[in-house]
N, C-alpha and C positions, 0 to 999 in steps of 0.2 A: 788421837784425832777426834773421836767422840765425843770425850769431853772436853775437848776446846769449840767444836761446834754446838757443844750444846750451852756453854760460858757466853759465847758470842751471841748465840740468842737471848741469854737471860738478861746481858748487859745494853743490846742494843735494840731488841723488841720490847710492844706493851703488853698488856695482859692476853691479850688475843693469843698470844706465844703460849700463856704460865695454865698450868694445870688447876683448875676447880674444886674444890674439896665440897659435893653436895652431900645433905641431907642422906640421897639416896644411896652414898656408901656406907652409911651405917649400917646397912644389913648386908654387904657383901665379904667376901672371904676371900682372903688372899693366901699364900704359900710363903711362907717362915723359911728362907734358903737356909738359915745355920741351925733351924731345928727339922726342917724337914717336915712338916706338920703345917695343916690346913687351920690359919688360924683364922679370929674376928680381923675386921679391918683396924689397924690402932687408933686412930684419929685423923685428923684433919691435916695434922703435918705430916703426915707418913708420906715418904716420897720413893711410890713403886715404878715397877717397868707394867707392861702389858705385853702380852706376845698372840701375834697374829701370826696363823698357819693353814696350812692344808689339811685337814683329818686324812684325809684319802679314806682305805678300806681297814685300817690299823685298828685294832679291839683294844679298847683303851679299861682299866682296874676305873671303880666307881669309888670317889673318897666324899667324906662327909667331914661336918668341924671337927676338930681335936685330932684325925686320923692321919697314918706317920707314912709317908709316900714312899713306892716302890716300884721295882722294875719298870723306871719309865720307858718310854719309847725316846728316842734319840733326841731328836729336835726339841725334846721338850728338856732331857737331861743339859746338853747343850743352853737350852735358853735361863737352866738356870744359875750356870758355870759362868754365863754372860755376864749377865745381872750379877755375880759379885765382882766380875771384874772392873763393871762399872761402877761400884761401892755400894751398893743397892741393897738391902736385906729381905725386900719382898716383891712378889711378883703374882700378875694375877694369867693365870690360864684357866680358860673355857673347862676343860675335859677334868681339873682337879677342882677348883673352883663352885663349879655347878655339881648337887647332885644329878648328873643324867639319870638315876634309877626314878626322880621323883619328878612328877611333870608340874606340879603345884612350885617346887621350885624353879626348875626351870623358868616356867611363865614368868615367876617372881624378877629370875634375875635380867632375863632378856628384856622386859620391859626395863631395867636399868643401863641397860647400854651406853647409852651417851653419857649416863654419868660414869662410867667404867673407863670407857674409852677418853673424856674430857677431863678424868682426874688424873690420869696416868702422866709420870715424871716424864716417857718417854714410852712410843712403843716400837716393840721390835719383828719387823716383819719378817718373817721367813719366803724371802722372794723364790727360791731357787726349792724344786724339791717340789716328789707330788703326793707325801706321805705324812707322817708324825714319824716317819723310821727315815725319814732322807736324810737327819740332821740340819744345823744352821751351818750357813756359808762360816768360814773364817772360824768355823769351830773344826766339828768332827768330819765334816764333807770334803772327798777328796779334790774334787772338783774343783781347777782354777785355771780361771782363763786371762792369760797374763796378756799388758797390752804392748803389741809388739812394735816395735821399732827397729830401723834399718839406718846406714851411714849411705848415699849415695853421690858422689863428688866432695865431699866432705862436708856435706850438711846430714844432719841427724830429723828423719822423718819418724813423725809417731802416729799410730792409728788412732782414731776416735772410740772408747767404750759405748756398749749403747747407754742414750740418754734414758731415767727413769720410765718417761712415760710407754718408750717401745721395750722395758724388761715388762712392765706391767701387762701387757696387753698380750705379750707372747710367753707367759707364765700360767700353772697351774691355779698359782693367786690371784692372777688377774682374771681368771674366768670364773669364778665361783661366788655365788649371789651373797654368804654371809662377813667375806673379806671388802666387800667394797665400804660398808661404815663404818670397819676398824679404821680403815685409812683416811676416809672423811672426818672421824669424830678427834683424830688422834689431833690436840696442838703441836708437837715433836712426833715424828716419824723416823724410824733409821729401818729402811732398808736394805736386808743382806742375801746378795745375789753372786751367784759363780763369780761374776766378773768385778765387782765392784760394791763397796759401799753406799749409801745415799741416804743425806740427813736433809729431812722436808718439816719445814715448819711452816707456822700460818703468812711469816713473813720471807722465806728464803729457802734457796733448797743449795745443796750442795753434793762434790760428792769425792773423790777418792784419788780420781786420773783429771782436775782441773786445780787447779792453784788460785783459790781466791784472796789471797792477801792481797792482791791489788784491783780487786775489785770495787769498784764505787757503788753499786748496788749493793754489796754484801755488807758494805759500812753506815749505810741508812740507819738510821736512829728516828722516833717520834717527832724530835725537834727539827728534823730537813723537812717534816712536812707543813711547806706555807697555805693550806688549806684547812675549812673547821671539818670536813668528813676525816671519817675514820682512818689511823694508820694502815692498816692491812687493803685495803680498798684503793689508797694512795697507791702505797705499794703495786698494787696490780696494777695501776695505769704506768707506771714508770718502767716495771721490769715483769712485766707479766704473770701470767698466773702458772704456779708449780703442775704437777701430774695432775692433783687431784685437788686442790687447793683456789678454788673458786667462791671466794665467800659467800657467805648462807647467814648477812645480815642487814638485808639492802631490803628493806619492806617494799620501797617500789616498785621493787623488781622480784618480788615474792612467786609469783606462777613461774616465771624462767628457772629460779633457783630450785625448784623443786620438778619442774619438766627438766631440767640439765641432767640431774641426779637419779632421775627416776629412767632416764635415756642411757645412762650408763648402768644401769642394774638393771636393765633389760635385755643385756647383752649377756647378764651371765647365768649361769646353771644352779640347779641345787638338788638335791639326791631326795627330798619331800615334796610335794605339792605343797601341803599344808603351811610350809615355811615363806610363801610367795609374800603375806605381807610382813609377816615373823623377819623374817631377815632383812626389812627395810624399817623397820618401826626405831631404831636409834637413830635414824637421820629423821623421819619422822617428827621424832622428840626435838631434836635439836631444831628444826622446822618450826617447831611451836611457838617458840621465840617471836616470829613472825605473822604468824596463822594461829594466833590465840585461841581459837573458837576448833581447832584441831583439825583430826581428817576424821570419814569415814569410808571403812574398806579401802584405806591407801590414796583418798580423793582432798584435795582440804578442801574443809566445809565452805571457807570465803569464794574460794572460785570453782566453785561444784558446774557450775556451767562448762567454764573452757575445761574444765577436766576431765568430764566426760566426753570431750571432742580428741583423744587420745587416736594416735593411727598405727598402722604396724607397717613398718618396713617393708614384710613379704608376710607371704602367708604365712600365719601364726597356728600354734597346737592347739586346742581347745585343754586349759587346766582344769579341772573338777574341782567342785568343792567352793568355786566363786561363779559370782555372779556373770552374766554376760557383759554387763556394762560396768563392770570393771577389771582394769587395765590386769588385775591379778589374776582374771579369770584366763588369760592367755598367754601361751609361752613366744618368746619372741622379742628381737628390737623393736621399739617402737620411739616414735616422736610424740610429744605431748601436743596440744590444741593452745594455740593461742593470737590473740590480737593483732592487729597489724601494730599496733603498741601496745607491748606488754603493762608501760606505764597508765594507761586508760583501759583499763579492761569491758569496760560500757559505755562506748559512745550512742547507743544508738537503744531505744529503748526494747525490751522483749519480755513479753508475759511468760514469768517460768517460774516454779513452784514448786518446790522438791519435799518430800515428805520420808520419814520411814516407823520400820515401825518400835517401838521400846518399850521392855516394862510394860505388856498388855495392851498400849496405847500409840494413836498417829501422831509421832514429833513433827514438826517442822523446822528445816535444816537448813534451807536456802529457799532466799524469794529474792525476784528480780521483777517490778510489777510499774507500769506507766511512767511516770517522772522519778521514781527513786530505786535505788541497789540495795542489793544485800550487803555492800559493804559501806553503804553510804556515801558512794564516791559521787552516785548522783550520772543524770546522762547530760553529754554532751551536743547530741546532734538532734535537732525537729525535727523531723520530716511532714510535711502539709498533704493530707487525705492519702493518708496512707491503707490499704486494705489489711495490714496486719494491726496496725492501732486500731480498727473497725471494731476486728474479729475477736481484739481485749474486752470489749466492751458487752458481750454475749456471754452469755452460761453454759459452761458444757451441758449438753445434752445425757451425761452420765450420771447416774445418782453420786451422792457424795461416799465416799469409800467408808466403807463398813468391816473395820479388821477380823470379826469372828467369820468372813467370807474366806480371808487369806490364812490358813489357819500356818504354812510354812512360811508367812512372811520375813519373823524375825529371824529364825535360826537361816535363812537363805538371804536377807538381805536386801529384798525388797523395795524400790523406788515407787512411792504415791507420787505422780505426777498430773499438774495439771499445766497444761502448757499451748502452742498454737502450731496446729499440725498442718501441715499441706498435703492435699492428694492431685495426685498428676502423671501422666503417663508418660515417664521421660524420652527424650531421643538420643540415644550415643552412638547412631548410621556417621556424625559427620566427625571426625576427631581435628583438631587444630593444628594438632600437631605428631608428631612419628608417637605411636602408643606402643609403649612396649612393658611387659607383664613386670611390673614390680616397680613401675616406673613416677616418681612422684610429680601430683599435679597434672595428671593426665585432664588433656582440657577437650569438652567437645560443643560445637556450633546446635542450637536447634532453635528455631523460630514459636515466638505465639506471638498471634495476629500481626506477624510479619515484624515483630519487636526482635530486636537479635539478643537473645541470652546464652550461659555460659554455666557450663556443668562441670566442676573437677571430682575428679575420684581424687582424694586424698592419702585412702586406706588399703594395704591388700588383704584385706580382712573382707575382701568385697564377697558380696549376696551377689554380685550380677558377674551373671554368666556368660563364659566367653570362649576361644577357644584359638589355636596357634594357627597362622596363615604364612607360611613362610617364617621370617623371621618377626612378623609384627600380632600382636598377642589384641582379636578382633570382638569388640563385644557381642553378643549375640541380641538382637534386636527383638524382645517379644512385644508384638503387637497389642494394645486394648490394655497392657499390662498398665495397672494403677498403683505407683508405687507411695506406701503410708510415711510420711517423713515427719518428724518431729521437730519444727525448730527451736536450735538450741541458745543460738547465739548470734547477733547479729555486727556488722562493723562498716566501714565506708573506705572505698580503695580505688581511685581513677577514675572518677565519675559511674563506678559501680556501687550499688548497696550490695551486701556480699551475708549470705545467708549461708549458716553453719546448720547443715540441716544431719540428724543422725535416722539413716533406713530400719525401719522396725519393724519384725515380725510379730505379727501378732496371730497365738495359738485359738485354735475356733474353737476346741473345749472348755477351752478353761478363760479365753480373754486376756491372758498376762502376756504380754509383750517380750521380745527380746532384743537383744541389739546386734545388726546386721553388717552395718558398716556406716561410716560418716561418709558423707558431701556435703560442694560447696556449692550453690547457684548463687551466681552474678547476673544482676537484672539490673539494669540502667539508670540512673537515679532519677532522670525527666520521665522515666516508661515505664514507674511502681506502678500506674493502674492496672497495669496485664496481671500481675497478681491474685486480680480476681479470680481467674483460669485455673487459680493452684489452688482453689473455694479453700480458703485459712479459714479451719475451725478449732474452738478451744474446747478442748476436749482432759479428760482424767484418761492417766495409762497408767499402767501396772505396771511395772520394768525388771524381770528378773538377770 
């Protein structure tokens, strides 16, 4: 059944389907099943498996090239018993593959991930199972959950297996930060769970307990598609998109694809801190495609704006080791920041200037400045006497940044920013609507000079303090309080201008800022003079 689903792909998908042969697997190692032994990769037509698993708590033997494998752990014994019965001679796994004793490899090979995962003939996930000792389904796991069926007046009823996406979600694999870009990177996927089978490819998923021979969707070929975009893209409009299978090659839709992806790896766990961007850096890669100019710290560089406009679902952990203002620096779901159309990410112009620091000296990474983008897209909306296009037009009041001042810049990661800050003493006494703790778009009423404007809390990562009144979760109102906001991004929505503004702490010792939470103010678009009230200054900040 395997390999007729995977025939069926090769005969009726395009390359979006076929496995890669890059450059970057010349230096990777793969497992020789009929000798047993950690060899080079052979070439370019070497057609491997990959196997995706759980490590769990299992102490796994360190092998290095040439060296002849031993007392494996089950699932892994298992996945390579697989791999010949799929006729396969090589296979790559993490724990043989990679020296773990040596972190210079390591580094080496994880930076090649997407080439790992996009060369592979097919990969084999170990859905079921919280170990390297649980075994692969359909091998050595006793485990089987047959689908049952009943005769009731002479008709024959069958139960439904779950679909892939809910084994995923309610498995040990589905919650763990380093299996979400096996399964993203893989072109062939076969999932093997308790209950069933599951073959996912770029174009088609299948699985074990449904009969596709008379499926019309499952018989698409390149040539059904009467349109010049891409087959797989096609495809998703006709028959939707698989578990995990949301293409990641739509440049105009580049923030989404990489907010989608980064939304579902925030959901899961990982046994390091330190692995927060490590474990996403193969979608990353594959990301590049798109986002030529890259990320940094987990951000891409083109839309460094909305990216920093990230929110958390609920109150998030504080992670060590990263920055406040970035999304790595906290444990937790989160939603990414983006436009009211992802396809225009600058309607509307905003002075913003992102710096850091490299190599001894201040790069500049992102600028968003008057009439032009950092990506070139250029702005689409005027707006006539405006007080934030004023306030572009003034010098910060700060000297110009001086790096032997920041002497942890670089190894911490550090944001030179110069950009248009507002200060104003918010009112959250009137809320719009039921507020409840963890609630998205919490909106509330406050007036200047009788102008009616509009404050959402976006983030539960909130700086403002509140407390339980019943069942409705009430902010605490401090008087005189002047809060420092940084805008970050700006957009146009119902006759609102809608300002992305992120609250920032800024430290009295030392000057360097931190990031407290995002909000949104909605000011009227006939009633931007009140603006003035929120005195918009362009100022330099530090941002750790």
């Amino acid at each position: 059944m395997v390999l007729d689903w995977v025939e069926a792909c090769v005969d009726r998908h395009d390359i979006s389907c076929a496995p890669i042969a890059t450059k970057d697997l010349e230096q990777v190692r793969l497992v020789d099943i009929e000798t047993l032994k950690v060899v080079h990769f052979p070439g370019p037509d070497c057609e491997y498996v990959a196997l995706s698993y759980v490590w769990g708590d299992v102490s796994q033997n360190r092998y290095g090239l040439g060296d002849t494998l031993n007392a494996l752990p089950k699932t892994l014994e298992d996945a390579l018993s697989f791999t010949k019965k799929l006729g396969k001679r090589y296979i790559w796994i993490d724990s043989l593959c990679i020296d773990q004793s040596d972190e210079n490899d390591k580094s080496d090979q994880i930076n090649r991930m997407w080439a790992i995962y996009r060369g592979a003939w097919i990969t084999v996930i170990a859905l079921s199972g919280t170990s390297a000792n649980a075994g692969l389904s359909r091998m050595s796991r006793p485990e089987d959950y047959a689908q049952l069926r009943c005769h009731i007046q002479g008709k024959s009823m069958i139960s439904l297996m779950p679909t892939l996406s809910q084994q995923i979600w309610e498995t040990a694999w589905g919650s763990r930060a380093w299996t979400l870009q096996e399964g993203l990177l893989s072109p062939r996927c076969l999932y093997l769970s308790d209950h069933q089978m599951y073959f996912d490819c770029s174009s088609m998923q299948c699985c074990e307990s449904l009969d596709d021979s008379r499926s019309w969707a499952h018989k698409l070929t390149p040539s059904c598609n009467p349109t010049e975009e891409g087959f797989v893209t096609w495809m998703l409009r006709q028959a939707g998109a698989g578990a995990l299978r949301i293409p990641l090659d739509w440049p105009s839709r580049r923030l989404e694809h990489w907010g989608e992806k980064l939304n579902l790896y925030s959901y899961r766990s990982m046994r390091y801190n330190e692995d927060a961007i490590r474990a996403f850096n193969g979608v990353l890669q594959r990301l590049e495609t798109i986002y030529p100019k890259g990320f940094f710290l987990g951000l891409p560089v083109e839309d460094f704006d909305w990216a920093l406009l990230w929110r958390s679902q609920w109150p998030p952990v504080r992670r060590e080791g990263f920055p406040t203002w970035s999304w790595a620096g906290w444990k937790g779901p989160l939603f990414f920041g983006q436009p009211i159309d992802v396809k225009k990410t600058r309607r509307i112009a905003t002075e913003l200037e992102i710096s850091v620091a490299e190599s001894k000296r201040i790069k500049r990474i992102f600028a968003a400045k008057g009439d032009s983008a950092a990506d070139g897209e250029g702005i689409r909306i005027t707006i006539q006497n405006d007080p934030i296009d004023v306030s572009t037009q003034t010098e910060p009041e700060e000297p110009n940044f001086q790096l032997e001042n920041y002497p942890d810049a670089e190894g911490g990661s550090y944001l030179f920013i110069t950009a248009i800050v507002l200060h104003y003493p918010l009112d959250f006494s009137r809320p719009q609507n039921r507020v409840q703790q963890g609630g998205e778009y919490e909106t509330f009423v406050f007036r200047v000079k009788d102008v009616r404007c509009l404050i959402r809390i976006t983030s539960t990562d909130r700086y403002i303090p509140g407390h339980w009144l019943g069942d409705r979760w009430v902010i605490d109102q401090q008087e005189q309080s002047v809060w420092t906001l940084m805008l970050v991004a700006r957009d146009h929505v119902q006759g609102f201008i809608l300002h992305h503004l992120m609250l920032i702490k800024i430290q009295e010792h030392s000057g360097i800022a931190e990031r407290a939470t995002v909000l949104e103010l909605l000011v009227p678009l006939d009633e931007l003079d009140i603006l003035k009230e929120f005195r918009p200054q362009k100022r330099r900040l530090v941002l750790s």
